[in-house]
C-alpha positions in Angstrom: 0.0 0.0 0.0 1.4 3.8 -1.2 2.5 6.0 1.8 0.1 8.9 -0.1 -2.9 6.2 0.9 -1.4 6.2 4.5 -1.3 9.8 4.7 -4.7 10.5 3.4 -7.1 11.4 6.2 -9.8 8.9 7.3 -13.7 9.2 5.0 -16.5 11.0 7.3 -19.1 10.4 5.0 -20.5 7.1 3.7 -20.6 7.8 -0.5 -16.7 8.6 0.1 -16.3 5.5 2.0 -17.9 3.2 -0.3 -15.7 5.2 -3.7 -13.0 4.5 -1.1 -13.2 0.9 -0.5 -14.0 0.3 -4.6 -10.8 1.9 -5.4 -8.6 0.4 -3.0 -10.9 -2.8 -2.7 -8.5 -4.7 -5.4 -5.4 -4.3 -3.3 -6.6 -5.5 0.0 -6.1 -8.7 1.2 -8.3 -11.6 0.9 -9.4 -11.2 4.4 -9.9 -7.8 4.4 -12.0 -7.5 0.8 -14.1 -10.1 2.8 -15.1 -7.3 5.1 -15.3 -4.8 2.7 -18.0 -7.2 0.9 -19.8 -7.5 3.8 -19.7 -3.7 4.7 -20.7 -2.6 1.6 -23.9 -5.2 1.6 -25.0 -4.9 5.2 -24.8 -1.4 5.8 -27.1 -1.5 8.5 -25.6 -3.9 10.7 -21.9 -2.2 10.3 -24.0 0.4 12.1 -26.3 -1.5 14.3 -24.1 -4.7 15.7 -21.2 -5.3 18.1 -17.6 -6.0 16.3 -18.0 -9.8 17.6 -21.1 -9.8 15.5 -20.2 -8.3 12.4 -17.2 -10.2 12.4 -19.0 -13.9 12.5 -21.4 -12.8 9.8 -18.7 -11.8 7.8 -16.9 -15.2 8.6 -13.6 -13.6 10.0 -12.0 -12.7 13.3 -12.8 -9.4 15.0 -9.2 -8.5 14.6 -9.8 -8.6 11.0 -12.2 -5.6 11.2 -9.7 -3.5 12.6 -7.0 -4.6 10.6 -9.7 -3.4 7.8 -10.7 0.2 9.3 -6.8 0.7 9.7 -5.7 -0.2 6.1 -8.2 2.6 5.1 -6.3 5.1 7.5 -8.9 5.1 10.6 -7.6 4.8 14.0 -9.8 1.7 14.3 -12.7 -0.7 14.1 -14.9 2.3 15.9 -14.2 5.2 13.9 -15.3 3.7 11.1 -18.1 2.3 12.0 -19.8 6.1 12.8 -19.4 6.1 8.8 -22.1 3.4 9.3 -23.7 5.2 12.2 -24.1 8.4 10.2 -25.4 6.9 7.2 -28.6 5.9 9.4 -29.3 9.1 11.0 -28.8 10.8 7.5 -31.7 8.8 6.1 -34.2 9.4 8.6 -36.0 13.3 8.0 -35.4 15.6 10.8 -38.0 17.0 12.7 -37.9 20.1 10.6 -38.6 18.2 7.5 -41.2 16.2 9.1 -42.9 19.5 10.5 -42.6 21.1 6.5 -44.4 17.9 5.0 -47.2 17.9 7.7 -48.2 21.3 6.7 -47.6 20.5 2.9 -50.8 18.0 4.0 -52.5 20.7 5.4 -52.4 20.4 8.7 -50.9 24.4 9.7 -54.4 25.7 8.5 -57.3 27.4 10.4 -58.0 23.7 12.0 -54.5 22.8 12.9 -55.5 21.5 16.1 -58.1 19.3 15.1 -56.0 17.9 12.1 -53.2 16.9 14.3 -54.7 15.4 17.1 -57.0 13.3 14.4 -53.7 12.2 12.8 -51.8 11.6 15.7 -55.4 9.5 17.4 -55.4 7.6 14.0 -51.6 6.4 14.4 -52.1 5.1 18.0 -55.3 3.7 17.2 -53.9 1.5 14.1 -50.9 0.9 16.8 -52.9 -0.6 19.1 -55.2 -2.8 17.0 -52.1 -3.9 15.5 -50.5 -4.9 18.8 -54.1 -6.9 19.5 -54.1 -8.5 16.7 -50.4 -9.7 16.3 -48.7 -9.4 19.9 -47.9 -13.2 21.2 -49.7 -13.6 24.6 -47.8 -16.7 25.3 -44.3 -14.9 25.1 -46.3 -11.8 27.0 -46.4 -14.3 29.6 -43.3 -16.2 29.7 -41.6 -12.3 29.8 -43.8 -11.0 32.9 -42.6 -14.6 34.6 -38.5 -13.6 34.0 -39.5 -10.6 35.3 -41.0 -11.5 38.3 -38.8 -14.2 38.7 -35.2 -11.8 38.4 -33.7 -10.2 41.3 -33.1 -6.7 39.5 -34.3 -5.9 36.6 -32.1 -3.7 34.6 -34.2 -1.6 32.4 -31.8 0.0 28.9 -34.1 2.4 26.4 -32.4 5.4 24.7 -33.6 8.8 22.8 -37.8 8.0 21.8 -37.9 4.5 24.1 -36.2 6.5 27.3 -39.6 7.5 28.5 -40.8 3.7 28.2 -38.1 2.5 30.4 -38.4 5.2 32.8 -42.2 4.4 33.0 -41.0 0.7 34.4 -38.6 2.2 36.7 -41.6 4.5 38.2 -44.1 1.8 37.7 -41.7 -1.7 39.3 -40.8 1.2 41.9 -44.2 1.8 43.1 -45.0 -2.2 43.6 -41.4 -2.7 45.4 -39.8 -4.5 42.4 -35.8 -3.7 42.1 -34.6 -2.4 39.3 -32.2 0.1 37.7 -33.2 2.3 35.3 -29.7 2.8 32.4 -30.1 6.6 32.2 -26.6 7.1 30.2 -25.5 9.8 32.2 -22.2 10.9 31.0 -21.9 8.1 28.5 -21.9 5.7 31.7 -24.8 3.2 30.0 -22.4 0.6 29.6 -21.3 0.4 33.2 -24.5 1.2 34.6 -25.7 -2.1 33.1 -22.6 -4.0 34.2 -24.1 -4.9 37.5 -26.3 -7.6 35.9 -25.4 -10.7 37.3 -26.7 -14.2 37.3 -30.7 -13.9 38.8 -30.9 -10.6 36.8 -32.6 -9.8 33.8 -32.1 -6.8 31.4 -35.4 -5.5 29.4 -34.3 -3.4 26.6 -36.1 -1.6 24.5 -35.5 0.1 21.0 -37.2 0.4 17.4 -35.7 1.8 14.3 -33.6 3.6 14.2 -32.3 1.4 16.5 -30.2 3.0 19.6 -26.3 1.8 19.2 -26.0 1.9 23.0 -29.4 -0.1 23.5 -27.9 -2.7 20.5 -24.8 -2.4 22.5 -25.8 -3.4 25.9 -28.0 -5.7 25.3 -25.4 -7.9 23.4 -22.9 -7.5 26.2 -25.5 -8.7 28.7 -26.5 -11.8 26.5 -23.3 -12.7 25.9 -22.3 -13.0 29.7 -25.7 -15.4 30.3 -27.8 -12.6 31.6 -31.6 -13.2 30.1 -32.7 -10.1 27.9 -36.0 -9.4 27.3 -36.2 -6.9 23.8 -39.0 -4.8 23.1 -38.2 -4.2 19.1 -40.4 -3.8 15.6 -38.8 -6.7 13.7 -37.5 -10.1 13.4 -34.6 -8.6 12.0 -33.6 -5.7 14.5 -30.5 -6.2 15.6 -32.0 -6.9 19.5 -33.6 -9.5 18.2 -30.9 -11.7 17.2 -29.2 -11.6 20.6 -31.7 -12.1 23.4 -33.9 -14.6 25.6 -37.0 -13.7 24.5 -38.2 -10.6 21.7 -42.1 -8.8 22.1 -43.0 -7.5 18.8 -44.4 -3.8 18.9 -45.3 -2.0 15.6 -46.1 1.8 15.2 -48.0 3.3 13.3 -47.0 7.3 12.3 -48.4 10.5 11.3 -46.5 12.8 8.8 -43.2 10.4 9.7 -43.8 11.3 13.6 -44.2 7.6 15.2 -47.1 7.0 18.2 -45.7 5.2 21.3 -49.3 4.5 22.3 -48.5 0.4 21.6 -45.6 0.9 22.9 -46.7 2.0 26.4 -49.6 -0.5 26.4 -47.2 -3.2 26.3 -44.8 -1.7 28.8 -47.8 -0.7 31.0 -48.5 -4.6 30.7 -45.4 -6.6 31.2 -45.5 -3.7 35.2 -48.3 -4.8 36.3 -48.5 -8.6 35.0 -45.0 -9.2 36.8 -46.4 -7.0 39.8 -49.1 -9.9 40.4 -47.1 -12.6 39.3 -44.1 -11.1 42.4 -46.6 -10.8 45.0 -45.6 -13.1 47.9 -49.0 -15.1 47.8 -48.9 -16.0 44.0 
């Protein structure tokens, strides 16, 4: 490899990492174009997943990802995967946009009110008839007994799912259940959650776009043996793939703003189904 490739600095943006790895992709090792395969096909889980994860899907040792972000002149595996990172928030419209399109539809006119709060009923309506209709009661139950059953329960939500979580915390508090709500404070998450041990159980909860942090701790606990309960929208979120048990929750949205109304419901009754299941005479 040229020292002028060495010395060039590291691509911020995806569309220059991807010309990036096509021009250089014919001189890296066999390993390494590997990665670069997998990269440029799974964008979203370069974003989403742990290195240990990428790296099995990709078929190659998590050294091998660093040796990858390295030969394209970033300092490692994490730099570059905020390239990823990035790319996800970039795709999603910013509350500015979303506001612009909403009154596109009409809804800054003389009956503002009425139009919104019609849309935004609408979405949490369709959320919960959805959650009726396809929510497993069986695994409803089987996640209300871990809960009951844990000795902390260590709650991990970030961004549009912190309220949920902190709705637990307030909700297990009142009815004397431990837990410990994963707040973040000063980038801390990660050791917040670390006091899961064995008797514990960690619910997390995120949707797309999918929290890195949540992705994050949720994988660390699962891979030490602690159970993890995921509240998620898809077979295919990345908390999915690595816990005990997954709840389905879909929501519905108005002018790209999502409801949490199914959301809640569910949260509202995995508190008070492990509340009765923990009492001392059930």
């Amino acid at each position: 490899m040229s020292s002028q490739f060495q010395q060039e600095p590291p691509r911020r943006d995806f569309d220059s990492f991807v010309a990036l790895v096509r021009e250089r992709g014919p001189q890296l090792p066999k390993r390494l174009r590997q990665v670069a395969d997998h990269a440029l096909a799974n964008p979203d889980d370069m974003a989403l997943n742990t290195a240990s994860q990428i790296a099995e899907k990709a078929g190659v040792q998590a050294s091998t990802l660093v040796r990858f972000a390295q030969a394209l002149n970033y300092s490692g595996f994490s730099e570059l995967q905020q390239v990823f990172r990035s790319r996800l928030r970039e795709q999603l419209p910013d509350h500015r946009e979303r506001l612009a399109a909403l009154r596109d539809e009409g809804a800054a006119g003389p009956n503002m009110a009425q139009v919104l709060l019609d849309g935004f009923v609408q979405a949490s309506q369709t959320s919960l008839t959805r959650l009726q209709a396809t929510i497993s009661h069986d695994a409803v139950d089987r996640a209300t007994t871990l809960l009951a059953e844990a000795q902390t329960i260590i709650l991990v939500g970030a961004r549009r799912m912190f309220p949920v979580v902190s709705y637990l915390a307030y909700a297990f508090g009142k009815v004397g259940i431990r837990c410990v709500l994963v707040d973040n404070v000063a980038s801390l998450g990660p050791e917040q959650a670390a006091i899961a041990r064995a008797g514990d159980v960690v619910l997390a909860v995120s949707c797309a776009p999918y929290s890195p942090a949540t992705i994050d701790i949720a994988a660390q606990a699962h891979a030490r043996g602690v159970p993890v309960i995921a509240l998620t929208d898809s077979a295919l979120s990345p908390l999915a793939e690595r816990c005990t048990l997954w709840l389905e929750v879909k929501e519905a949205d108005y002018g790209a703003f999502r409801s949490v109304a199914a959301t809640f419901a569910l949260a509202m009754t995995l508190a008070v189904g492990t509340a009765e299941k923990a009492r001392p005479d059930a």
